[in-house]
C-alpha positions in Angstrom: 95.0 67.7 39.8 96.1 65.0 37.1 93.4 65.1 34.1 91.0 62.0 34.7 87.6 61.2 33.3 85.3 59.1 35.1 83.9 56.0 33.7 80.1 55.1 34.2 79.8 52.1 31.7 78.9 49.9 35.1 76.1 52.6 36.5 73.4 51.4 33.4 70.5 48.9 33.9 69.4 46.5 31.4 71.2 45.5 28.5 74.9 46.4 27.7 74.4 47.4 31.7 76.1 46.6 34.7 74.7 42.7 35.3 75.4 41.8 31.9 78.8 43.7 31.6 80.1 43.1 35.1 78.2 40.5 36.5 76.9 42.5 39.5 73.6 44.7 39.8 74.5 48.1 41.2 73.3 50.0 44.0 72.1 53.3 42.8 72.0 54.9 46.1 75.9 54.0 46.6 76.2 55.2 43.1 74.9 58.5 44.1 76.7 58.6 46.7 79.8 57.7 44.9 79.1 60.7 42.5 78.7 63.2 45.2 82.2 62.5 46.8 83.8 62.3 43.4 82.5 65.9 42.1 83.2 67.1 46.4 87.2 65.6 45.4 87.4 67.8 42.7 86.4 64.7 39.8 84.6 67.0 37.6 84.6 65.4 34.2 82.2 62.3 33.6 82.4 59.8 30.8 79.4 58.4 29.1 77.4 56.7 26.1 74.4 56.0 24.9 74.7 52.2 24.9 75.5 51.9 28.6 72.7 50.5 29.9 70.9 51.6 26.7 70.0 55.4 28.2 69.8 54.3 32.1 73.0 55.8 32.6 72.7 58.6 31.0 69.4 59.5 32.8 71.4 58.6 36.0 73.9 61.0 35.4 71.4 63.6 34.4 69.7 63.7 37.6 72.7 63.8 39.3 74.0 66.7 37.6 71.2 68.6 37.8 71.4 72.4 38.6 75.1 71.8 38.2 76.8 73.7 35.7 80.2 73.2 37.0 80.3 69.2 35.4 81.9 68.5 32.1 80.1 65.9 30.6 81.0 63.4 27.5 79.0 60.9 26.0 78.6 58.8 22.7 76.8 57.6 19.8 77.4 54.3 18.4 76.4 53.7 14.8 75.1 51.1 12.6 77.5 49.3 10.4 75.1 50.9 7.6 74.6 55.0 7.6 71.1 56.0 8.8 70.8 59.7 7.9 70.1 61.6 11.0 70.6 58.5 13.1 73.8 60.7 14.5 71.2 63.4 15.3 68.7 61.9 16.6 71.0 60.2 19.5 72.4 63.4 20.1 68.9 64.5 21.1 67.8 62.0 23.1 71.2 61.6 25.0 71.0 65.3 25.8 67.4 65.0 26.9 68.9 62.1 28.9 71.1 64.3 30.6 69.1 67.1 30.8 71.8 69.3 28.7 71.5 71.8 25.5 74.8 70.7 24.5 77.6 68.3 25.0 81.1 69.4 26.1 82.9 65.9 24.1 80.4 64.0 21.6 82.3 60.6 20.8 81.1 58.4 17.6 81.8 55.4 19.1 82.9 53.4 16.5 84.2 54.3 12.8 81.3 53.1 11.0 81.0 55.3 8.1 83.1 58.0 10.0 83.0 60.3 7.0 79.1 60.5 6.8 78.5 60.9 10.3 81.3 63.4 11.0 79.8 65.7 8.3 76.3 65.1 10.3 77.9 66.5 13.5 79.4 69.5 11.6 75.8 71.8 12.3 75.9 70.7 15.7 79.3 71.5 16.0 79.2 75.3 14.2 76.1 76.3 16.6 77.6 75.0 19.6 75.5 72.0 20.7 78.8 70.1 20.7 81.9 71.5 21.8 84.0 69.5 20.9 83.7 65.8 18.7 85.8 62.9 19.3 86.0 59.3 17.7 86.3 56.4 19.4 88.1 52.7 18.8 90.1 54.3 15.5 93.4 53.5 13.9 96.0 56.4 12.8 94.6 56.5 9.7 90.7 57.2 11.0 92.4 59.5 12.6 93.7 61.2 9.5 90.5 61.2 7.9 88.7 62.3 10.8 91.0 65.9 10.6 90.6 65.7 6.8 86.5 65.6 7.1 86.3 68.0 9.9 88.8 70.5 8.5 86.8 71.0 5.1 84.4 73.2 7.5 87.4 74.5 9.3 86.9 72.4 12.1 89.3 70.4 14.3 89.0 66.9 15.7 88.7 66.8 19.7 89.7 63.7 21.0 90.7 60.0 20.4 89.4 57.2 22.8 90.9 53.8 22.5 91.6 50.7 24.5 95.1 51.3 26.1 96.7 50.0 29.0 99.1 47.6 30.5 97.7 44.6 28.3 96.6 46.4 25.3 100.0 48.8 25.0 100.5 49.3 21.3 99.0 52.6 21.3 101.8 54.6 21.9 102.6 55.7 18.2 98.6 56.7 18.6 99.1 59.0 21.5 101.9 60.5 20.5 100.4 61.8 17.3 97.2 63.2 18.9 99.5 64.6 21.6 101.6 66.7 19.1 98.5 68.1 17.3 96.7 68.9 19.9 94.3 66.1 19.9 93.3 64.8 23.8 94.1 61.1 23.7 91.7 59.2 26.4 92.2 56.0 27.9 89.9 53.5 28.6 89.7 50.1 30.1 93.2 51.1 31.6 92.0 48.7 34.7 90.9 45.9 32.2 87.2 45.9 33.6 89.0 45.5 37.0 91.2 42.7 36.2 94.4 44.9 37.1 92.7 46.8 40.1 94.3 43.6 42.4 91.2 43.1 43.5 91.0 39.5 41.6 93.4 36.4 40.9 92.9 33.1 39.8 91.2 31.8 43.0 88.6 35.1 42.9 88.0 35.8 39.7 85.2 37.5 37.8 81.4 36.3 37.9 80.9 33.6 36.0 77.7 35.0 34.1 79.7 38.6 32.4 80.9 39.2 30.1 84.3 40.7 31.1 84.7 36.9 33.0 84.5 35.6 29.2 87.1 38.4 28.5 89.7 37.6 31.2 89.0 33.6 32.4 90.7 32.2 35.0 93.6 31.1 32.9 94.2 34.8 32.2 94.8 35.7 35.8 97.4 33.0 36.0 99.1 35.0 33.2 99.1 38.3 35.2 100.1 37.1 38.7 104.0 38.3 38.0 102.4 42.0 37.0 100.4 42.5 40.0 103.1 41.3 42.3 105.0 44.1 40.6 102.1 46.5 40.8 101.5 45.9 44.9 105.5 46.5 45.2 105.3 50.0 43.2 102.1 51.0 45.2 103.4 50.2 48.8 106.6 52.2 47.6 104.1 55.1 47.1 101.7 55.0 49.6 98.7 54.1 47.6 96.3 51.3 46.6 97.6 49.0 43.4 94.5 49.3 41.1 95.9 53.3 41.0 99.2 52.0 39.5 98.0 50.9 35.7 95.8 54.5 36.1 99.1 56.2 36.9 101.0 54.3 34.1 98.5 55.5 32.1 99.1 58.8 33.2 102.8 58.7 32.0 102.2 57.5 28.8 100.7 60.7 27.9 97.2 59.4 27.9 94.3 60.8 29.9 92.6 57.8 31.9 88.9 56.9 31.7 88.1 55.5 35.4 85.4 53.5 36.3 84.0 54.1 39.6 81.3 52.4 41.7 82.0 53.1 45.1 83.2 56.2 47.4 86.2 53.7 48.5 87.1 53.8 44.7 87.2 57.4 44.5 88.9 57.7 47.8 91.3 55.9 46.1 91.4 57.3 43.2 92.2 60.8 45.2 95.0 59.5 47.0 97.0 58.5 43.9 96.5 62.4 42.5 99.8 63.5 44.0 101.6 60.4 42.8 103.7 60.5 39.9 105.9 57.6 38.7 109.5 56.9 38.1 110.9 56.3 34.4 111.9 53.3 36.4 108.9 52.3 38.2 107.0 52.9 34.0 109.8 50.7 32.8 110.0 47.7 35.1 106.1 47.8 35.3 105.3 47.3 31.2 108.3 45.1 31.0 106.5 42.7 33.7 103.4 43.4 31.9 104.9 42.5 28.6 106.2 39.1 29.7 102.4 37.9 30.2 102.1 38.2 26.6 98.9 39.1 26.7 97.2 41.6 24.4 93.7 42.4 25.4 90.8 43.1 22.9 87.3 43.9 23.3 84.7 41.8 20.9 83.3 45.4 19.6 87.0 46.6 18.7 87.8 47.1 14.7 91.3 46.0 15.4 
């Protein structure tokens, strides 16, 4: 099966959760469900953080997961723009009692506030095995750089990247390939757009008004994108498969490993359909060329760059 993490920022309650993100209130026993057909499909790897839903998901996912030791679980800590010693600690120790975990198989520091400080925080953490592996997240080349530089000092490596990168945010590729040819796992997210290219929406059903994504992507926006999901509903009836699995498969050939969000067993079903799908150098072409004529270049309001 094609490497995929699943998303959960749209599973948390409360602020920086679900209504205020998405514009919708979650079910939490379709999410349940949703998370048993996903790990029964073989979706073994979860995505996190401690903002989502400030600890609500988290505590979700930990009752989920527990007595399961098969479930591969990565989550985040997002620091202040000033560095609070121990700050990187003490998140780390209430995410994990969140989750009900000893230790974390990908520990993300969310954003590169002070990335120096609070890699050398993790380094203990790191040496006795609480966290696996450490990864940054919404960095440029040269946090990148650093980050190896920092972690290498204690003969450690850097993990993973995770950046905004998809059909509307593609300038990531110089990014990817680097981490690809040192062994660094480049992850994906937002490679849907907050659903924006799942074809679920257009210009006459667009986003709730009260989100934030609907602020992100307006109505004028979908006007913008109606060429690239004609394109994307031609690729996926050539295939077989459902359109909001053709940015995730794009992704895919970029040599990114996608972050998707799911709410609903229909998403995963999805999701599982498109596993034995790969794409043309044709079908990658013609799709980023369509999205490249929208002229469009998506970014988040927490993103450095």
């Amino acid at each position: 099966m094609k490497e995929i993490l699943i998303g959960t920022w749209a599973w948390g309650t409360g602020y920086n959760g679900s209504s205020m993100i998405f514009g919708k209130k979650q079910d939490e026993s379709v999410l349940r469900e949703t998370f048993n057909i996903a790990v029964k499909e073989g979706f073994l790897k979860w995505d996190t953080a401690a903002v989502y839903g400030m600890g609500s998901c988290e505590r979700l996912l930990g009752e989920l997961m527990k007595g399961r030791d098969d479930i591969f679980i990565s989550t985040k800590f997002f620091p202040d723009k000033k560095y609070k010693e121990g700050a990187l600690v003490k998140s780390f120790n209430e995410s994990m009692s969140h989750l009900g975990r000893s230790s974390a198989d990908l520990f993300w520091i969310h954003v590169p506030n002070n990335l120096t400080e609070n890699l050398k925080e993790a380094v203990p953490l790191l040496k006795d095995g609480r966290i696996k592996s450490i990864g940054i997240s919404n960095v440029s080349l040269e946090h990148i750089k650093l980050a190896e530089k920092v972690l290498a000092e204690d003969g450690l490596k850097l993990g993973a990247v995770q950046n905004h990168f998809s059909l509307l945010r593609n300038d990531q590729q110089h990014i990817i390939d680097y981490c690809n040819g040192k062994g660094i796992k480049y992850c994906a997210y937002m490679v849907l757009e907050q659903g924006a290219l799942s074809g679920n929406y257009s210009a006459k059903h667009h986003f709730p008004l009260l989100s934030m994504r609907n602020l992100m992507f307006p109505k004028s926006k979908f006007k913008k994108i109606e060429g690239l999901l004609g394109i994307m509903k031609k690729t996926a009836d050539k295939y077989g498969i459902d359109p909001s699995q053709v940015p995730i498969l794009w992704t895919i050939s970029k040599g990114a490993v996608p972050i998707v969000g799911v709410t609903k067993p229909s998403h995963v079903k999805k999701l599982a359909e498109a596993m034995n799908v790969s794409l043309t150098e044709e079908d990658v072409s013609m799709i980023a060329k369509e999205a490249s004529l929208t002229g469009i270049r998506q970014q988040g309001s927490w993103e450095p760059q």
